[in-house]
N, C-alpha and C positions, 0 to 999 in steps of 0.2 A: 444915612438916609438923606435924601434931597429936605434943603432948607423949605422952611414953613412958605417962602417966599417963590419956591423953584415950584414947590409942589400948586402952588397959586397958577403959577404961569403954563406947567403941564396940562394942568384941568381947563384951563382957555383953549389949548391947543387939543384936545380928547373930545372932539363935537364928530357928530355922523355927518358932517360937512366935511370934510379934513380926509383926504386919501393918506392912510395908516399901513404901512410895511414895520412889519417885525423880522428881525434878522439873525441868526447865528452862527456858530465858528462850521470850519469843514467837518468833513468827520463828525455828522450830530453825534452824540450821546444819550442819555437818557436825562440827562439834568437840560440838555438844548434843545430838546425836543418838549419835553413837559414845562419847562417854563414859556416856550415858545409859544403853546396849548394853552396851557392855562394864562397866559395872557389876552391870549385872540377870545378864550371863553369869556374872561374878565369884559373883554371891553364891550364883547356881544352883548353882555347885561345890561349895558350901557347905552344901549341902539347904538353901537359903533363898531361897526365893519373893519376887520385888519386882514389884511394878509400875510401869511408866514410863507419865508423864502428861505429856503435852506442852498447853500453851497453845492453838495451830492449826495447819495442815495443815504439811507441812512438803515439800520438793520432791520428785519421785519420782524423782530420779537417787540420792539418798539410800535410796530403800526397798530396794534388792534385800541390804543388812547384813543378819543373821541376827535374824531376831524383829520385824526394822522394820514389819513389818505387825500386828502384836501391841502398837504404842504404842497407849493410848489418847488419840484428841484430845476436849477437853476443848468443843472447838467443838463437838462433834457430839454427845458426851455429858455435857453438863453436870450432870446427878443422878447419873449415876456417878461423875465424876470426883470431885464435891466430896463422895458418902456414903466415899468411898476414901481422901479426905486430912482429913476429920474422926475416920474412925476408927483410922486407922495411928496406930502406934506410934514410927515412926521413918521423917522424911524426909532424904532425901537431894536436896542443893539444887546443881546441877550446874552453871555456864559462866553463872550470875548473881552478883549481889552486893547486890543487894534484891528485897525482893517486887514492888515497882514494874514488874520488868522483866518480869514474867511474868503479864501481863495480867488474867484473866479469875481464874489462880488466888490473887495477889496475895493478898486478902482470906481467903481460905480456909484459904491457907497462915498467916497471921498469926492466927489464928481457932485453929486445930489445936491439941491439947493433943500431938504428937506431938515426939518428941527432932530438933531439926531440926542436921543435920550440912551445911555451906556446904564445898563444894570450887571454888574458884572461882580465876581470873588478872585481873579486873577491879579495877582503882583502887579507892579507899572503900568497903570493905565495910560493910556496918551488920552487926547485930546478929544471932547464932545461936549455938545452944549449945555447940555443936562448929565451928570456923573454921581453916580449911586456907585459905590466902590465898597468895599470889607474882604478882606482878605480872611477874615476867621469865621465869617459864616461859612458853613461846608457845601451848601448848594445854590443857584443859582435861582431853584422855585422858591427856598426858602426865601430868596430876598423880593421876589414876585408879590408871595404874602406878605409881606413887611409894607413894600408897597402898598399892595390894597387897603392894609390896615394903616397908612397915612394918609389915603386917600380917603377915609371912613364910610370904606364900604365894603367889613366883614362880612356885614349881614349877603350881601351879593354872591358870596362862593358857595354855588352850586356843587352838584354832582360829579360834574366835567370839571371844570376848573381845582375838584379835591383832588380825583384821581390823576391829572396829569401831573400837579405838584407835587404830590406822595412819590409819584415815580420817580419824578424828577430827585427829590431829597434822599430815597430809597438808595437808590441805583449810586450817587456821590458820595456818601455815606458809607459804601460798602455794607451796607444792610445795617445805616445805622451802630456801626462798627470802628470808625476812622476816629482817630480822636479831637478832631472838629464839632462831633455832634453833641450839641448841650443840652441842656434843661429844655432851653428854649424851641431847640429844636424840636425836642419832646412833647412840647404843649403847644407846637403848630399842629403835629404830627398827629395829635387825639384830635385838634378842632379841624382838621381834615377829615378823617372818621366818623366825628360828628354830622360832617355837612355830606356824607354819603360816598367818601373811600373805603373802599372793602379791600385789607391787608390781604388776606388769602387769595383773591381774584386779580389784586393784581400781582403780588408775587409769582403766582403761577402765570399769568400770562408774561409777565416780562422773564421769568429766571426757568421751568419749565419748559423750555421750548429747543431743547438740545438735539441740532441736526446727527448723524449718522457720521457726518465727516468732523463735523468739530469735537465730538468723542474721539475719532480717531488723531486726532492733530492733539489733542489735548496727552493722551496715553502716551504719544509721541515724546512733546516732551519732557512729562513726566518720566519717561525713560529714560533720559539723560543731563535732568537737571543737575550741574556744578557750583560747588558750593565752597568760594576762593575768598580769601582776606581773613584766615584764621575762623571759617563757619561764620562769618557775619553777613556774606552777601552771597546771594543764588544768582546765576547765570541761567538765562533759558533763550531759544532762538527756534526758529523754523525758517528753511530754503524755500525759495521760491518752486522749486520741482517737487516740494513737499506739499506744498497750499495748492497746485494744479494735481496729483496726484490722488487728494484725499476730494480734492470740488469743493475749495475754500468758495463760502459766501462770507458778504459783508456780517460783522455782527462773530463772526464765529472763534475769534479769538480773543472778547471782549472780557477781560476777565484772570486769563491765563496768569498775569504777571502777580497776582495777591498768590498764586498758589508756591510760588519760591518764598513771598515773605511767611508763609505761615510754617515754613519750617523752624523748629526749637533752636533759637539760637541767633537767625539770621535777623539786622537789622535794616539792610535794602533788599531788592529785587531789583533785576532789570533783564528784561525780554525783548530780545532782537528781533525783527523779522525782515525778507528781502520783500519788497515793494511787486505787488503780483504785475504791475505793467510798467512802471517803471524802475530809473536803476539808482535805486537810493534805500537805506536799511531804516524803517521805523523802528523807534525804540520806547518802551515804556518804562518808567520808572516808579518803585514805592518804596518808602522806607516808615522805621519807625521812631518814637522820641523826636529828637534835637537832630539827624542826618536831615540835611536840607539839599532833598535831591533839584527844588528849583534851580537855586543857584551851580549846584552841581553839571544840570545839564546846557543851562545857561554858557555856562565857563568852555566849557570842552564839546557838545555835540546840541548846537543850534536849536535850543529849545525853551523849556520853563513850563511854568505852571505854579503848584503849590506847594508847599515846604516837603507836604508828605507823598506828595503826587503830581509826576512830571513828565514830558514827551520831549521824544528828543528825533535828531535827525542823523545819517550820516550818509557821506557820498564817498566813503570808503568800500571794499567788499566785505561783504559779512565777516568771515574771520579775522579779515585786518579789524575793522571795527569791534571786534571782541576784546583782541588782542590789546586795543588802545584804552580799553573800559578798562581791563585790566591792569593795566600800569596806572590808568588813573587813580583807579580807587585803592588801590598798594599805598598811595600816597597821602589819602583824604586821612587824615587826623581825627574830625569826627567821629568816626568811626572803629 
């Protein structure tokens, strides 16, 4: 948590005077979008006006949160977004740990003469004036509420501000599943509920909402998931002629990679996919125990994240990129 001293200096800077951008990595999530939320609700309590700015579109099983159609994307308004974060006063840097991660606004943000405050659960943070860091908390809203309850202002979390953090936690967690999630987590997670998150409503709207084509991309490749390194690690991937043929939308592949770790036996996953417009292979990574896919993907395919969960990149072609997983992880020990 931010020193007793930091937390003094934030609350000088959290006035309804103070133009307030809140920011997150590309590729929202459901932990970057609900802690984005439930901040901008936070500060609303507060008579303080934020804006959230997101990098690009983000899924719409995600939008039905309170405000989620009030992100601005930065895709689609790029002279906004960036007259917005040159001229705020104070950014809030949410479920990243470099500007690197957040694409388009990278530059912008690094450019900004505003007080930038980092809340963030990723490995190596770089550089920001204010830094909230933990690697072992599992979600990004849980460290939101952390914050509110340093700023001593539990009693403040509304309705809005429970549900977008539940999701947020929800969704990171793996449903509450990952083994990041602790007691603690558990006893945000009720005084959530208490303050007016309804588990059922929102489960269903974020996890209930399964297109026609992402069943069929999903069966897909459930039909030929491979299962190499003596059954410890699942192999799964989809071609780019695969995601235009079934009408890949954003959002519809979110998830896919926990379905190779839940096989008996397997201690990674990792799910390939080709880049629907450009020419590079997204890859996700899970593993279970002590396999440290951060560092894994770190090492060999341009990435990182958390011990148990990690993204990676490659500028090789799909199959060569298999083929190179494959001799790496022949090799990993851990394992």
């Amino acid at each position: 948590m931010f020193t007793p001293a930091e937390l003094l200096e934030i609350n000088k800077l959290l006035t309804p005077e103070h133009k307030i951008v809140i920011l997150t990595h590309y590729n929202p999530d459901g932990d970057a979008i609900g802690s984005s939320l439930g901040l901008k609700h936070y500060l609303k309590t507060k008579g303080i006006h934020a804006e959230v700015i997101v990098p690009n579109d983000f899924p719409k099983f995600l939008k039905w949160m309170p405000e989620a159609k009030k992100v601005l994307i930065a895709d689609y308004k790029r002279k906004v977004a960036s007259d917005l974060i040159y001229e705020a006063d104070v950014i809030f840097c949410l479920d990243f740990n470099a500007p690197s991660r957040i694409g388009i606004l990278g530059d912008w943000l690094t450019n900004s003469r505003a007080k930038k405050i980092l809340i963030d659960h990723h490995q190596q943070p770089e550089k920001f004036d204010f830094v909230y860091s933990n690697t072992v908390i599992p979600a990004t809203c849980q460290m939101v509420y952390h914050f509110i309850e340093a700023m001593n202002d539990e009693n403040l979390v509304n309705n809005d501000i429970a549900e977008c953090l539940y999701t947020g936690i929800m969704t990171d967690t793996g449903g509450f599943r990952f083994r990041s999630t602790s007691a603690t987590t558990h006893r945000i997670i009720a005084n959530l509920i208490e303050h007016g998150a309804d588990p059922a409503m929102i489960t269903s709207n974020t996890w209930d909402t399964n297109t026609v084509s992402r069943l069929h991309l999903l069966a897909l490749i459930l039909g030929r998931i491979e299962v190499v390194k003596d059954g410890k690690v699942a192999v799964l991937y989809l071609t780019r002629e695969e995601l235009k043929e079934y009408g890949f939308q954003k959002g519809d592949t979110e998830g896919f990679v926990n379905y190779g770790l839940s096989i008996l036996g397997v201690k990674m996953a990792a799910f390939f996919m080709e880049d629907l417009y450009e020419d590079f292979i997204k890859i996700s990574f899970r593993s279970k125990d002590d396999m440290d896919v951060n560092q894994f993907s770190r090492k060999y395919f341009n990435g990182g994240g958390h011990i148990n969960a990690a993204g990676g990149k490659s500028y090789e072609s799909l199959q060569g990129t298999i083929e190179t997983f494959k001799v790496k992880i022949e090799g990993e020990e851990s394992l």
